[in-house]
C-alpha positions as CSV (number, residue, x, y, z in Angstrom):
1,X,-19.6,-35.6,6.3
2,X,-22.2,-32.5,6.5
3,X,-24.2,-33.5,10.0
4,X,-27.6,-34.1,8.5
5,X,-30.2,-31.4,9.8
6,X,-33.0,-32.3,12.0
7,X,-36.3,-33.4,10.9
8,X,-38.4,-30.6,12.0
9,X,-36.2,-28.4,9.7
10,X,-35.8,-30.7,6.6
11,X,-40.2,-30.4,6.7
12,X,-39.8,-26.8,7.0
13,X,-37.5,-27.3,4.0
14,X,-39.9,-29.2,2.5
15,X,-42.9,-27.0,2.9
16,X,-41.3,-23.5,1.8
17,X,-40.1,-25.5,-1.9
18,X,-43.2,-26.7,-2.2
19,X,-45.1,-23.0,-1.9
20,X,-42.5,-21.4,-3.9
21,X,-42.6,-23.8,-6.5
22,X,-46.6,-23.5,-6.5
23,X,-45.7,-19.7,-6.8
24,X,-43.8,-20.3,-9.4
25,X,-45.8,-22.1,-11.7
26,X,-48.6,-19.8,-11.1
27,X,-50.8,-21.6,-9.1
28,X,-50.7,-18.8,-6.2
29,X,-50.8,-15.4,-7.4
30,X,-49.7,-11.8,-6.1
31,X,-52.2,-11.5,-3.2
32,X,-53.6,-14.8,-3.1
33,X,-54.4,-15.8,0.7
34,X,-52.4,-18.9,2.2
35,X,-53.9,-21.5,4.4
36,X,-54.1,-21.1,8.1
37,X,-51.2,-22.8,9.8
38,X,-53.8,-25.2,11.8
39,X,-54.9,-26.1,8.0
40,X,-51.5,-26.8,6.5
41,X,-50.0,-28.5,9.6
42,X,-53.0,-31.5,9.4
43,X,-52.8,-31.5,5.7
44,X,-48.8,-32.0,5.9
45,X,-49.1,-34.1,9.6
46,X,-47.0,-31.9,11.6
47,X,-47.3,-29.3,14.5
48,X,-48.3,-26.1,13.5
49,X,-44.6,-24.7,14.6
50,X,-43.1,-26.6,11.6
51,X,-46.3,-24.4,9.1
52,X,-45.8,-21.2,11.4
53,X,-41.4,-21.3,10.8
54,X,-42.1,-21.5,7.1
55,X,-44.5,-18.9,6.7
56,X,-41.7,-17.0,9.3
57,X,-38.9,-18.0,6.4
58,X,-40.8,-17.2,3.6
59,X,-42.2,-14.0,4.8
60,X,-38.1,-12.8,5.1
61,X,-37.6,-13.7,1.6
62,X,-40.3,-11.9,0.3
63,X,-42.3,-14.7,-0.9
64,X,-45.1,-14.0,1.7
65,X,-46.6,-11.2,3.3
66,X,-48.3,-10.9,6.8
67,X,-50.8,-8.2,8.5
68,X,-52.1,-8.2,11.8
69,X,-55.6,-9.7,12.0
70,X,-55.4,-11.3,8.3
71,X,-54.6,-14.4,6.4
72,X,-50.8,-14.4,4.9
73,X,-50.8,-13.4,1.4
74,X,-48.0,-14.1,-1.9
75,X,-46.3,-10.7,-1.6
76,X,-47.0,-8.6,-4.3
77,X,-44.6,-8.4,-7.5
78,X,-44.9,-12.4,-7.8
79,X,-46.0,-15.3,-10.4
80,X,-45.6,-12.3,-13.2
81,X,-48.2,-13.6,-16.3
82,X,-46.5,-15.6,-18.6
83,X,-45.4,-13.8,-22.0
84,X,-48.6,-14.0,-24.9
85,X,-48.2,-16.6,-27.2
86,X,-46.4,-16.2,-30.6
87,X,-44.5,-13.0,-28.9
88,X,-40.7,-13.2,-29.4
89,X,-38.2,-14.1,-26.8
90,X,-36.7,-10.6,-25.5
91,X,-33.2,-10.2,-27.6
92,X,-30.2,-11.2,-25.5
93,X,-28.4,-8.1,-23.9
94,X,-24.8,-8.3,-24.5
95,X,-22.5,-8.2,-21.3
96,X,-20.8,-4.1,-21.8
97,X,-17.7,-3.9,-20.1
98,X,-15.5,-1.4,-19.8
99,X,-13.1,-0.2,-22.4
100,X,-10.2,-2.0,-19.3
101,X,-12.6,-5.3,-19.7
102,X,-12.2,-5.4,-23.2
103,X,-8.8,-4.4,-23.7
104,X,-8.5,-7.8,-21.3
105,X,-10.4,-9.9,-23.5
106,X,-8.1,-9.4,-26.2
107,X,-5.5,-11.2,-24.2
108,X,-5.1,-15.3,-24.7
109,X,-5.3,-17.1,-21.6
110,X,-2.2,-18.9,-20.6
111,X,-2.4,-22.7,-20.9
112,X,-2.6,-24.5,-17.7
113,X,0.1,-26.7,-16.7
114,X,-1.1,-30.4,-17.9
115,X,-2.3,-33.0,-15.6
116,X,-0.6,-36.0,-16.8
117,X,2.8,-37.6,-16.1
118,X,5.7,-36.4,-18.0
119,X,9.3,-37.3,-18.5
120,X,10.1,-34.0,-17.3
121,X,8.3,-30.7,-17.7
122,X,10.9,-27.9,-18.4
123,X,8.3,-25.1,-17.8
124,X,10.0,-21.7,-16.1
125,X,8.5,-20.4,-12.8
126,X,8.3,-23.7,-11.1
127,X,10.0,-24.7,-8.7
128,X,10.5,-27.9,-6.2
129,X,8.3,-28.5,-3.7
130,X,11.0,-30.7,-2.3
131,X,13.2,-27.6,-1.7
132,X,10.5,-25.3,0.4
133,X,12.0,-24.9,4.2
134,X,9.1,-27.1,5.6
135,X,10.2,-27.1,9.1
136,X,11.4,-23.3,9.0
137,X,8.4,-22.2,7.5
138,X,5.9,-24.6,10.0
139,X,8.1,-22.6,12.8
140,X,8.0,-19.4,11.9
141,X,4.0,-20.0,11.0
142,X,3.3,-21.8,14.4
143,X,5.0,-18.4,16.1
144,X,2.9,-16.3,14.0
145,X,-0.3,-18.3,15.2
146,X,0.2,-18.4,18.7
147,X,1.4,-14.9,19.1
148,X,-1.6,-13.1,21.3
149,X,-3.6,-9.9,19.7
150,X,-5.9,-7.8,21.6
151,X,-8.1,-7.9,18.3
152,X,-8.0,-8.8,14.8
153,X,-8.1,-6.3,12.7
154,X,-6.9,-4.7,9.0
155,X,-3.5,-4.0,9.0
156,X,-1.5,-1.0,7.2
157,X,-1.8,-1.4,3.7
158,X,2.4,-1.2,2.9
159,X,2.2,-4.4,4.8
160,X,3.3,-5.5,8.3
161,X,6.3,-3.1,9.9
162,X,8.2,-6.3,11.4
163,X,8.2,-7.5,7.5
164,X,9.0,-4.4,5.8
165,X,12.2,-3.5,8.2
166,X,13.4,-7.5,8.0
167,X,13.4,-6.6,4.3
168,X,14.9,-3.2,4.4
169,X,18.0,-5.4,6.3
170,X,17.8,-8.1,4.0
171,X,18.0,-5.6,0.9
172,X,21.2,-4.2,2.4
173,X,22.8,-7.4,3.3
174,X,22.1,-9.1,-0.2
175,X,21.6,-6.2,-2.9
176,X,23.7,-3.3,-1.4
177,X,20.0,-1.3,-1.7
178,X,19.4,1.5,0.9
179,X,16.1,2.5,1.5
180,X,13.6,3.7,4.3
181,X,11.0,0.9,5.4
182,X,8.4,3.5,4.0
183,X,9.4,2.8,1.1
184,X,8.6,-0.4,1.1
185,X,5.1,-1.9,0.1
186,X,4.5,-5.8,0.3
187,X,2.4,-6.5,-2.6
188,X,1.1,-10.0,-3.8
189,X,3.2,-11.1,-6.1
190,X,5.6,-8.9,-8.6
191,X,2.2,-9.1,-10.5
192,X,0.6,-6.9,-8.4
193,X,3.7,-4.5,-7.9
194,X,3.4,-4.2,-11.9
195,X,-0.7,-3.6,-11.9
196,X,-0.3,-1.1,-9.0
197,X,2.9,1.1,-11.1
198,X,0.3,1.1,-14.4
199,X,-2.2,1.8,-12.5
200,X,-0.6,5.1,-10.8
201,X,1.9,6.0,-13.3
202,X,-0.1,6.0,-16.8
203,X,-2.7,6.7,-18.1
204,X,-4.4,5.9,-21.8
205,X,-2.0,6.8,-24.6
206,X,1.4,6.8,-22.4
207,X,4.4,5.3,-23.4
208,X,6.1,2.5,-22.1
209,X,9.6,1.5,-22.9
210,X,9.9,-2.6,-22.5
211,X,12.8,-4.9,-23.5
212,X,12.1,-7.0,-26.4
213,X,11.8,-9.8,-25.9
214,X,10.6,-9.4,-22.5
215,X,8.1,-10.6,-19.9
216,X,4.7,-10.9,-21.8
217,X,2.1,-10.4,-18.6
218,X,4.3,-7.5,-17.5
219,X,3.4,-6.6,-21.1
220,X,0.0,-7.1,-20.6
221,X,-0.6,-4.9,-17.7
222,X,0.3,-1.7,-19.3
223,X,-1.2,-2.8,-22.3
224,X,-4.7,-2.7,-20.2
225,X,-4.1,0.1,-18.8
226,X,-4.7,1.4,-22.4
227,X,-1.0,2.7,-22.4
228,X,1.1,2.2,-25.8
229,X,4.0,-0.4,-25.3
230,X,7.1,0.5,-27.3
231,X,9.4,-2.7,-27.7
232,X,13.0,-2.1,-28.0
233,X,15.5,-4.9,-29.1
234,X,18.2,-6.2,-26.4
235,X,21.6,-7.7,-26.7
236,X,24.3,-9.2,-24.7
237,X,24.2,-5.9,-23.0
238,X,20.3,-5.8,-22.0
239,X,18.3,-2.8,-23.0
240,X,19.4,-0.7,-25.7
241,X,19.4,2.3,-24.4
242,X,20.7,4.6,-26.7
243,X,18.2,7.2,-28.8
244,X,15.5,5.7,-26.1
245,X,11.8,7.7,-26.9
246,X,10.0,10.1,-24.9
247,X,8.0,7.6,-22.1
248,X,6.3,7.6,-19.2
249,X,7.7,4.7,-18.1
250,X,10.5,1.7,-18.4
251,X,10.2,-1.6,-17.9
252,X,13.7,-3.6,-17.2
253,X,14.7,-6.8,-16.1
254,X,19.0,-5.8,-15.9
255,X,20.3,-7.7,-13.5
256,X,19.2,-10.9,-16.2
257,X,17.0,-9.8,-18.9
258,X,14.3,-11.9,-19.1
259,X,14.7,-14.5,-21.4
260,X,17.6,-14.1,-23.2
261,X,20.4,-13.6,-19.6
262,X,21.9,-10.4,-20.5
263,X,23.2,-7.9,-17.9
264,X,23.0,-4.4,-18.5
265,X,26.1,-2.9,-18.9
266,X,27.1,-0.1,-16.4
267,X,27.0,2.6,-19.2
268,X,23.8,1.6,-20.1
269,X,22.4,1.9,-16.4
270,X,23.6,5.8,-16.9
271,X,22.2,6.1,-20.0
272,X,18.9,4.8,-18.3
273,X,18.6,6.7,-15.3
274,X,20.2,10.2,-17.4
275,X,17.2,9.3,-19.6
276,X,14.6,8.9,-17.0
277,X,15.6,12.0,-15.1
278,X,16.1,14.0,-18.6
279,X,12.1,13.0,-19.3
280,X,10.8,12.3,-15.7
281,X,10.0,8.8,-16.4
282,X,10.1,6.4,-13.8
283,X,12.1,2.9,-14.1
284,X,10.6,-0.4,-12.9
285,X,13.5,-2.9,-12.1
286,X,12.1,-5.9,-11.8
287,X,14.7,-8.2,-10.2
288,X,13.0,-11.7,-10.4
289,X,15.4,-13.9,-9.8
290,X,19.0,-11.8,-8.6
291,X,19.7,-14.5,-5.6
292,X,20.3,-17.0,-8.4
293,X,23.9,-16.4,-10.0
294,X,26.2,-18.9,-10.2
295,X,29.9,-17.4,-10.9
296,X,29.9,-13.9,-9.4
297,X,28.3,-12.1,-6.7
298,X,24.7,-11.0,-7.5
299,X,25.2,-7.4,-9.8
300,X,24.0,-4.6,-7.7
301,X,20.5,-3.2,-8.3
302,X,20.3,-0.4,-10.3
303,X,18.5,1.3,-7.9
304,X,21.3,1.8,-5.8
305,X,22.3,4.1,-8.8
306,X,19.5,6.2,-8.7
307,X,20.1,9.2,-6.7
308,X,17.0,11.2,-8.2
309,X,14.0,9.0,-7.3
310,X,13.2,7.7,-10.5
311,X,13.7,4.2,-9.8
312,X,11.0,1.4,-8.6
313,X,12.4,-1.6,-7.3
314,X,10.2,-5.2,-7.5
315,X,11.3,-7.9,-5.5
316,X,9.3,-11.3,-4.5
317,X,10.0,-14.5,-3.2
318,X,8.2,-16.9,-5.8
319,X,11.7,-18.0,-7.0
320,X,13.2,-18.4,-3.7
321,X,10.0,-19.7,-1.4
322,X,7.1,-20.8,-3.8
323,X,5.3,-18.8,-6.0
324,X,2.1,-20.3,-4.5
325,X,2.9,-18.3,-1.2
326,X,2.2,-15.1,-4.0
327,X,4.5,-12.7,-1.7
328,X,6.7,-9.9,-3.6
329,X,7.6,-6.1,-2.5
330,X,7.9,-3.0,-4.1
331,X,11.0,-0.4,-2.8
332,X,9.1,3.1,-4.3
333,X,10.6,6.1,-4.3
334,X,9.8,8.7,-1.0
335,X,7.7,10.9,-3.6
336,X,5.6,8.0,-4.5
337,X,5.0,6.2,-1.0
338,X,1.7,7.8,-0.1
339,X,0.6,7.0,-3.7
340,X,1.2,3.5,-3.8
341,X,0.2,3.1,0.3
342,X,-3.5,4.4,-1.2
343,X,-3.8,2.1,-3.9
344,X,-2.9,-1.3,-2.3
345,X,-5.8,-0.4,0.5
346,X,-7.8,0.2,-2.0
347,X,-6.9,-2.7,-3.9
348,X,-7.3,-5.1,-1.3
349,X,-6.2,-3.6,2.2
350,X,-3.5,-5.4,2.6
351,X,-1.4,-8.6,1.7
352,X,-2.7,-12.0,4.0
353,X,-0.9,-11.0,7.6
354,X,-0.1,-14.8,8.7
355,X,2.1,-15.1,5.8
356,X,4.0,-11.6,6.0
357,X,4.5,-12.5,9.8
358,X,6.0,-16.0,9.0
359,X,8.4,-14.2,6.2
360,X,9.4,-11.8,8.9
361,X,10.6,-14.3,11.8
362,X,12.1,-16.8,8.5
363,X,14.4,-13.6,7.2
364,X,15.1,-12.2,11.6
365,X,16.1,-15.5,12.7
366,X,18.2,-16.1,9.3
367,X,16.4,-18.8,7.7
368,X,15.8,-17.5,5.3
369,X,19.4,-16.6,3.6
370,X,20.7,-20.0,4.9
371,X,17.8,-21.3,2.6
372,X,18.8,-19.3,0.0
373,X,22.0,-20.3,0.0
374,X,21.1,-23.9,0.0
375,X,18.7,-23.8,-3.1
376,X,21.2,-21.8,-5.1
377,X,24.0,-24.6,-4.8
378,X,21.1,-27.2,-5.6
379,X,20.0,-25.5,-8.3
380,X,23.5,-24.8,-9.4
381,X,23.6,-28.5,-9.4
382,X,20.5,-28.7,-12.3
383,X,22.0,-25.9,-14.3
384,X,25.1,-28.0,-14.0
385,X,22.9,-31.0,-15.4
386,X,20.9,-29.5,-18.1
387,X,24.0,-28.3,-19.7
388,X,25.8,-31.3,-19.6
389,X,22.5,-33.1,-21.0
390,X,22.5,-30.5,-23.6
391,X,25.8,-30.3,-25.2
392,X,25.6,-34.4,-24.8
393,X,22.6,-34.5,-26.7
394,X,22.7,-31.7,-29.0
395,X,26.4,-30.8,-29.2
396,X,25.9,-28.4,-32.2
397,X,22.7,-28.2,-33.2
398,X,22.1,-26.0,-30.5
399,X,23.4,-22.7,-28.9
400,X,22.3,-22.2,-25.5
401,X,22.4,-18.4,-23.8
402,X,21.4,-17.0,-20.7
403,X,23.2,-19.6,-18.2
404,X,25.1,-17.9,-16.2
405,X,22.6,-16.9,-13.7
406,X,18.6,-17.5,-12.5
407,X,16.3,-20.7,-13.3
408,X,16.4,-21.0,-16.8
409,X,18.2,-21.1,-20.1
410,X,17.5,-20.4,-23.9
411,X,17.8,-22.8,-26.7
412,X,18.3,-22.2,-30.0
413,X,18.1,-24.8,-32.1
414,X,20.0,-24.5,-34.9
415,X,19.0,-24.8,-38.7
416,X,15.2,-25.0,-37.8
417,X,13.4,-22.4,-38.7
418,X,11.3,-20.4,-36.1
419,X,7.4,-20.9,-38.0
420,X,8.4,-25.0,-36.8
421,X,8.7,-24.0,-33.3
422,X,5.4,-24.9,-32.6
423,X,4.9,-28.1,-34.0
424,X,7.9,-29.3,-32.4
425,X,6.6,-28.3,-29.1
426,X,3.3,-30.1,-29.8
427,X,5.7,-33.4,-30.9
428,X,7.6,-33.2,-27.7
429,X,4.6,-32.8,-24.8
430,X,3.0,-35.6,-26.7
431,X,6.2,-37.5,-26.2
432,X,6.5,-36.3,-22.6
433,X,8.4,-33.5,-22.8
434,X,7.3,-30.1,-21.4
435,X,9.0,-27.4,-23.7
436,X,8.1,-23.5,-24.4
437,X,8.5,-21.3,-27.1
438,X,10.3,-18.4,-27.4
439,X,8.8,-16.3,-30.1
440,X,4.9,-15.4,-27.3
441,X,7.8,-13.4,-25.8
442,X,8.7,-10.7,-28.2
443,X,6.5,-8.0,-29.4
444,X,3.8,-8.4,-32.5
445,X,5.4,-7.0,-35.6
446,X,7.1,-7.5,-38.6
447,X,9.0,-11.2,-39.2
448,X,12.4,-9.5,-39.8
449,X,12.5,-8.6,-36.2
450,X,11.2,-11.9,-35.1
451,X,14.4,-14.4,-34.4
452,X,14.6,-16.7,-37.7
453,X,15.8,-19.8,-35.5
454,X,13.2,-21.7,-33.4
455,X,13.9,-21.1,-29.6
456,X,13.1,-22.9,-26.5
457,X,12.6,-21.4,-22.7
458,X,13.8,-24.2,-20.3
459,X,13.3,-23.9,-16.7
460,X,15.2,-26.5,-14.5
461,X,14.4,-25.8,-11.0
462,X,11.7,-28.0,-10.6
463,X,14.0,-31.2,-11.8
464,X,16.1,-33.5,-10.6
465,X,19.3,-34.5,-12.4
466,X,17.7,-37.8,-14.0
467,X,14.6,-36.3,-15.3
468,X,16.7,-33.4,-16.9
469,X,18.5,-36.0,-18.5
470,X,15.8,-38.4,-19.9
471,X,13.8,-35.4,-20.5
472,X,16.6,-34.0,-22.7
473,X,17.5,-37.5,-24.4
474,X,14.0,-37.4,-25.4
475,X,14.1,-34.0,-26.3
476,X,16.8,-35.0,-29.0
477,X,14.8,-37.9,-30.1
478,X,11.7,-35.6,-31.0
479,X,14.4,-33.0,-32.4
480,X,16.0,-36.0,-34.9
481,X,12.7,-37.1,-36.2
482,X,11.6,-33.6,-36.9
483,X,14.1,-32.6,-38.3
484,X,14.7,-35.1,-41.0
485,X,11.3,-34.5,-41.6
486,X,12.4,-31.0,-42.3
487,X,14.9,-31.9,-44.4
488,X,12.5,-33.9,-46.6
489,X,10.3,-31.1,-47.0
490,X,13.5,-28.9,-48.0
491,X,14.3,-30.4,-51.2
């Protein structure tokens, strides 16, 4: 509880409403002479210290105004004459934002994740709280905390150098990626990397290559930026790459292209970077989610193919840690470092320094891959589950892609038709199934390059094996009942 403030301030309180709200409604005008303080004080019953501190109060926020040798006065500029009768209300001014702001509106806010209980919510990006390295991270915090400074103080805006050359080691160790710690910029979030690279790399009317489907917010940055987003269709393969347009810039997600799991093929990484040094574009490889592949070691960055600086690599721990710790980095090419050094101080100085300094001591002492490690065979364990639960369930109504690596798969359901999609989503959260739609993740155009089956993203790393069962039994239920309703509606 609040500590309740002593009496001689809640009068002065008291006092200072009551003149302002006699100013207010007009009663004391610009100029009009206040009572002395001996005069108030016996009309209210207190000392004349309680009249004389709320004159003092009022007088700094410009309500009053004091001379030497006269009577306080209502400052001037106050209790404005009301508006003559039968004269219209003053239109209202609409808010003007910038030609950014609007291009921002256009965008749909993303639904929030529901409040209720659920059989089990398949939504992508979560993970479980179970899994975070409580006693690792409460360690390496606790260090961070009781580590003595001289002062506090803003730090340099690439982020802390203890994090920066922990993650220059760790990039070696677990993505064969050489780079200087300069290089490196801690950014928060991969969301950030991506606002920072539109923001320093195009401007209104550039192109932008970007896998389709692909990763819509990454989408909407460079669409805000006011830069022209060219769509180009993947396959098993990732990215087509061949007969690629003039761009500023790519966006690529090769080591698993985001949704649909592909890997891009090593003559399509040298078709990309012959491309990007042929137009001096620069590549964003965003590698969300490389420390999760099952069968084979993680497929080397395809920065570590780029020996002409055209690369930008975007890493974050939201699928390792918790995306709520909002902690990603960006490996920029020597050219750029200044550039992007400039923007995050500008932005916002620098990512929160407790957190980088906990990151730091969790990837030095180790932690941090052992956790890794440990999280991949659990979660190896629900990929393990969901398939099981989904060839049990569905057996051929349904071909599942994209499984062989990160936190999700993709189902298509076969037979149904993708304008049902939503309506079956709708029927399965209000039977207690959290499911998401595939088709918010390719480009707007026309239906023929839209998929004709309906298609379901479904995370798993926030499940346990029974709820990815139940949730998928459930699933099939919703599935069976829509679908003969379907059928009906067929014939």
């Amino acid at each position: 509880m609040t500590p309740e403030a002593p009496a001689s301030a809640r009068i002065t309180r008291r006092i200072c409403e009551a003149i302002k709200g006699q100013i207010a409604a007009g009663a004391l005008g610009p100029g009009t002479p206040l009572p002395s303080t001996r005069a108030l004080a016996a009309e209210w019953g207190v000392s004349r210290t309680t009249v004389t501190a709320a004159y003092e109060q009022l007088i700094a926020e410009g309500y009053l105004e004091a001379r030497q040798g006269a009577r306080t006065r209502v400052a001037q500029g106050l209790g404005l004459a009301p508006a003559p009768q039968g004269q219209a209300e003053p239109p209202d001014v609409p808010e003007r934002l910038s030609a950014y702001g609007q291009r921002l509106m256009e965008f749909a806010l993303p639904p929030m994740p529901g409040g209720g209980r659920m059989i089990a919510d398949f939504r992508y990006g979560d993970v479980a709280a179970a899994d975070f390295p409580v006693l690792a991270w409460r360690k390496a915090v606790g260090g961070a905390v009781l580590r003595r400074q001289e002062r506090l103080r803003y730090g340099d805006p690439r982020g802390l150098a203890g994090l920066r050359v922990a993650l220059q080691g760790y990039l070696w160790r677990a993505r064969g990626l050489r780079c200087d710690q300069d290089q490196i910029i801690v950014v928060n979030g991969s969301q950030q990397g991506l606002d920072l690279c539109a923001r320093l790399l195009l401007d209104p009317g550039d192109r932008v290559v970007m896998e389709n489907p692909g990763y819509a917010l990454a989408q909407q940055v460079f669409l805000a930026s006011g830069a022209e987003v060219v769509p180009v269709q993947v396959d098993g393969e990732g990215l087509q790459t061949e007969g690629l347009p003039a761009a500023r810039l790519a966006y690529t997600t090769p080591s698993h292209q985001f949704p649909l799991g592909g890997v891009l093929s090593a003559g399509r990484r040298r078709e990309l970077l012959a491309w990007a040094r042929r137009t001096g574009a620069h590549v964003i490889e965003d590698d969300y989610d490389s420390e999760y592949r099952y069968d084979i070691a993680p497929i080397p960055p395809l920065q570590a193919m780029d020996d002409a600086g055209r690369v930008i690599y975007l890493g974050t721990v939201s699928k390792t840690l918790s995306p709520t710790l909002r902690l990603g980095y960006l490996v920029v090419p020597p050219a750029l470092s200044t550039a992007f050094t400039q923007a995050k101080r500008l932005t916002d100085r620098h990512a929160p320094g407790l957190e980088q300094e906990a990151l730091a001591d969790l990837i030095g002492s180790g932690a941090y891959e052992r956790h890794v490690r440990r999280v991949r065979r659990l979660n190896g364990d629900r990929r393990a589950a969901l398939l099981a639960a989904l060839a049990d369930s569905l057996g051929n109504a349904a071909t599942v892609v994209g499984a062989d690596a990160g936190l999700h798969v993709v189902v298509w359901l076969n037979g149904l038709p993708r304008t049902w999609e939503d309506e079956l989503i709708a029927r399965a959260l209000a039977a207690g199934v959290g499911v998401y739609p595939v088709t918010p993740l390719y480009a707007p155009g026309p239906a023929t390059l839209l998929p004709a089956t309906a298609g379901l993203l479904m995370g798993y790393a926030s499940l346990d094996d029974s709820a990815i069962r139940r949730g998928v039994r459930m699933l099939r239920e919703v599935l069976d009942s829509f679908t003969r309703r379907f059928r009906s509606q067929s014939f």
